[in-house]
N, C-alpha and C positions, 0 to 999 in steps of 0.2 A: 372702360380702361382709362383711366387718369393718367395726365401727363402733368407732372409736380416741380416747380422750381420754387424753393427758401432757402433764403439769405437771412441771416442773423447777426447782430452786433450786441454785447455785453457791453455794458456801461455801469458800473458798480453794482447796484441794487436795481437798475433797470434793462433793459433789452427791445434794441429797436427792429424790429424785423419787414420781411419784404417776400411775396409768394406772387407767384402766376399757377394757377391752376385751368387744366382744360380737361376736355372729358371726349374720348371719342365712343359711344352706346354701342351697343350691340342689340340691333333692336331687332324683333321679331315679328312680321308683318300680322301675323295671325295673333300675336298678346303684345299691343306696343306699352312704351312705359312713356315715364315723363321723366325729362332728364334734370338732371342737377343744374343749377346756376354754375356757370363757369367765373369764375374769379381770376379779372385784367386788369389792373392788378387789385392786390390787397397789402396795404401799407400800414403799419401799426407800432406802437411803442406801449410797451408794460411794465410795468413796475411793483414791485412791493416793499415797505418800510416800517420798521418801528421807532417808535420815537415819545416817551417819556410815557410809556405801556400803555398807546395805540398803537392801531395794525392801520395802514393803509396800504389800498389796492387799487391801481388806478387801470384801465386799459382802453387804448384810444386806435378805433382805427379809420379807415378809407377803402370804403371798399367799391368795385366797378362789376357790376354783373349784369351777364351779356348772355344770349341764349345760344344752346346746343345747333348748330346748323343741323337739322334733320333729325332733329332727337326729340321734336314732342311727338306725344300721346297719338294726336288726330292733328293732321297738317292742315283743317277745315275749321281746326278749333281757334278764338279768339288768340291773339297773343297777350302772352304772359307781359307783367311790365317788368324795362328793364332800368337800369340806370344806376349812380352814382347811390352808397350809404355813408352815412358820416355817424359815425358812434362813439358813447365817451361810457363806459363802463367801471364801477367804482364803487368803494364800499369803505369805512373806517369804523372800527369796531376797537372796542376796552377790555381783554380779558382780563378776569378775575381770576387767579388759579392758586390751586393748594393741593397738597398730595393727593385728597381722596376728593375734590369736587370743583367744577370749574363755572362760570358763568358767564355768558359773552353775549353781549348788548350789540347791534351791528345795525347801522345805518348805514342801507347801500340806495345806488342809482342807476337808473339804466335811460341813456336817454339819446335817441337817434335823431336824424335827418335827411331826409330823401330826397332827389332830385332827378326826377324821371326825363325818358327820352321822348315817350312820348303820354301827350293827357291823359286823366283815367277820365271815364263817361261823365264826372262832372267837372271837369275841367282844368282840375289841380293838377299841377306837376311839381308841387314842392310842397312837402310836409314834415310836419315834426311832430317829437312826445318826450316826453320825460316823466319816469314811474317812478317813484321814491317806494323804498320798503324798508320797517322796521320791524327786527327781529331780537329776540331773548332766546338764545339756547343753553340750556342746562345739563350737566354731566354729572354724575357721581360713580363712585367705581369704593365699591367695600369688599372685602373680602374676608374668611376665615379657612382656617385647618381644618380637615374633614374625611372620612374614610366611606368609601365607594369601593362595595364588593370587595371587605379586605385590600384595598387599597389605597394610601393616602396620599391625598389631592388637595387642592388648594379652589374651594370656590368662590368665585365672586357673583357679587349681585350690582348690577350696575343700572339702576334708572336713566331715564334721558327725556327729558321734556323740551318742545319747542313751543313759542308763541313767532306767530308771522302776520305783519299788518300791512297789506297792498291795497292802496285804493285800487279804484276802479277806475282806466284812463282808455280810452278810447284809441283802437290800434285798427288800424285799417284792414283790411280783410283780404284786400286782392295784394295788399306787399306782404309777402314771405319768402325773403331768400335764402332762411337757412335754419329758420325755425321747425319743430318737432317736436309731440309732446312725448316726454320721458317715458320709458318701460317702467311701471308701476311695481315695488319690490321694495325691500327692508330699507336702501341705501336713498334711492330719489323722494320715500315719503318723509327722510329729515332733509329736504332739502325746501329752500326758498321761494323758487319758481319751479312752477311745473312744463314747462317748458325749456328745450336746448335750444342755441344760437341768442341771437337778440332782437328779432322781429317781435317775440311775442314774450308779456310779462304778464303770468298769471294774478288777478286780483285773489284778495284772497283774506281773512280774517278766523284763523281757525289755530287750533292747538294740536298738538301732535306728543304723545306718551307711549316710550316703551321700555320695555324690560328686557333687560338678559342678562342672564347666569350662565357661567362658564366653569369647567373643570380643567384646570392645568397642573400636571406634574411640577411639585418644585423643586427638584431637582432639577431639573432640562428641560421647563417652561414648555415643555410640550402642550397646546390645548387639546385633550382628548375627548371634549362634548362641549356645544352650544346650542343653547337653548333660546329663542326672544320669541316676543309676543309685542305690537307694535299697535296703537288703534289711533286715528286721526278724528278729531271732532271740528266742524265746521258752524261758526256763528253767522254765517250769511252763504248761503249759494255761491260759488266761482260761476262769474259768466266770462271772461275770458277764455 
C-alpha cells in the first residue's frame, strides 16, 4: 500500500516537482517479498525545448532511499544499501521530417552519483558513472488505395529502422533503486535502454528493423487490421 505526496510547479517549458513516497507491505510469512525503496524525499526539475530544430530534454533529480521497516525478504538477510542518488538525465536530438519519412540523430546521457549510508564490502560509499548513447532512428510511412474483400481501404507500409551505440560502463550491482528490465514486446525493442529507472544503462551496439502495414477506412480513419514483424540484430553481446 503506497502512501504518495507530489507537488509540481510549471515554469514555461519546464516543471520543478517534489514527491515523498512510502510503502507499508503486506507481507506474508509463508511467501515473503522484498519491498520497494521508499523515496524521502525525491526532488527534481524537467524540461523539454526546441530551439533552431533541436529537441532538448533535460531531467535532473535528488533522490533519498531509505528501507521498508519490516518489509524485506529474510530479516537474517544482509542489508540492502541505502542512501542519497544524484542524477542528471538528458538527450538533444536533430529531427529531420517530411510528410512520408523522418530521421532523428539523438545523443543522450545518463549519468548518476551515489552516496551511501553505509560502506559497500570494499569500502566505497561514493560512486559515479556517466553512459553516453548515440542513436539513429528511421521512420517512413507510404501508403496507397486498395480494396480488401470488396472493400476499400487505404494501406500503408511503414518501415522503421533503429541503430543504438552504448559503450560498456561499469554499473555496480548491489546499487538498484529503481531499475527493471523492460517486458520485451513490439514497443520497448525500439527503445534505447533495455532497462527502466536509472540505475541501469544497457551497453549495447545493434540495429533494430520492422515492418508494418496497416488497413484504415478513409472515410473515418478507422484502423481495421495491423500487421508488423520486428527483428533486432546485435554486433556485440549486451553484458549489462
Amino acid at each position: 500500500l503506497a502512501t504518495d505526496l507530489q507537488l509540481s510547479r510549471p515554469f514555461g517549458d519546464w516543471t520543478a516537482y517534489a514527491r515523498v513516497q512510502r510503502w507499508q507491505v503486506l507481507q506474508d510469512d509463508t511467501s515473503r517479498i522484498e519491498a520497494p525503496y521508499e523515496r524521502v524525499p525525491q526532488i527534481g526539475l524537467r524540461g523539454r525545448q526546441q530551439t533552431g530544430g533541436f529537441e532538448l530534454s533535460v531531467e535532473g533529480e535528488l533522490n533519498r532511499f531509505t528501507e521498508v521497516i519490516d518489509g524485506r525478504a529474510d530479516p537474517a538477510a544482509a542489508a540492502r544499501p541505502t542512501g542519497t542518488r544524484t542524477h542528471l538525465v538528458g538527450s538533444v536530438a536533430r529531427p529531420y521530417l517530411s510528410p512520408g519519412w523522418t530521421v532523428t540523430p539523438r545523443l543522450s546521457l545518463n549519468a548518476a552519483s551515489y552516496a551511501l549510508d553505509a560502506p559497500l564490502a570494499d569500502g566505497r560509499r561514493n560512486l559515479s558513472r556517466v553512459v553516453p548513447t548515440l542513436s539513429v532512428d528511421s521512420a517512413w510511412v507510404l501508403e496507397r488505395d486498395a480494396r480488401w474483400f470488396g472493400r476499400a481501404v487505404r494501406q500503408t507500409l511503414e518501415p522503421r529502422v533503429l541503430y543504438v551505440r552504448t559503450p560498456l560502463r561499469a554499473q555496480d550491482t548491489r546499487l538498484n533503486f529503481d531499475s527493471a528490465a523492460k517486458d520485451f514486446n513490439f514497443e520497448s525493442i525500439f527503445t534505447e535502454n533495455a532497462f527502466s529507472g536509472v540505475d541501469r544503462v544497457s551497453d549495447g551496439n545493434q540495429l533494430t528493423a520492422g515492418l508494418t502495414t496497416r488497413l484504415i477506412d478513409p472515410a473515418s480513419g478507422a484502423e481495421a487490421l495491423r500487421l508488423a514483424v520486428v527483428q533486432r540484430v546485435r554486433f556485440a553481446d549486451q553484458r549489462v
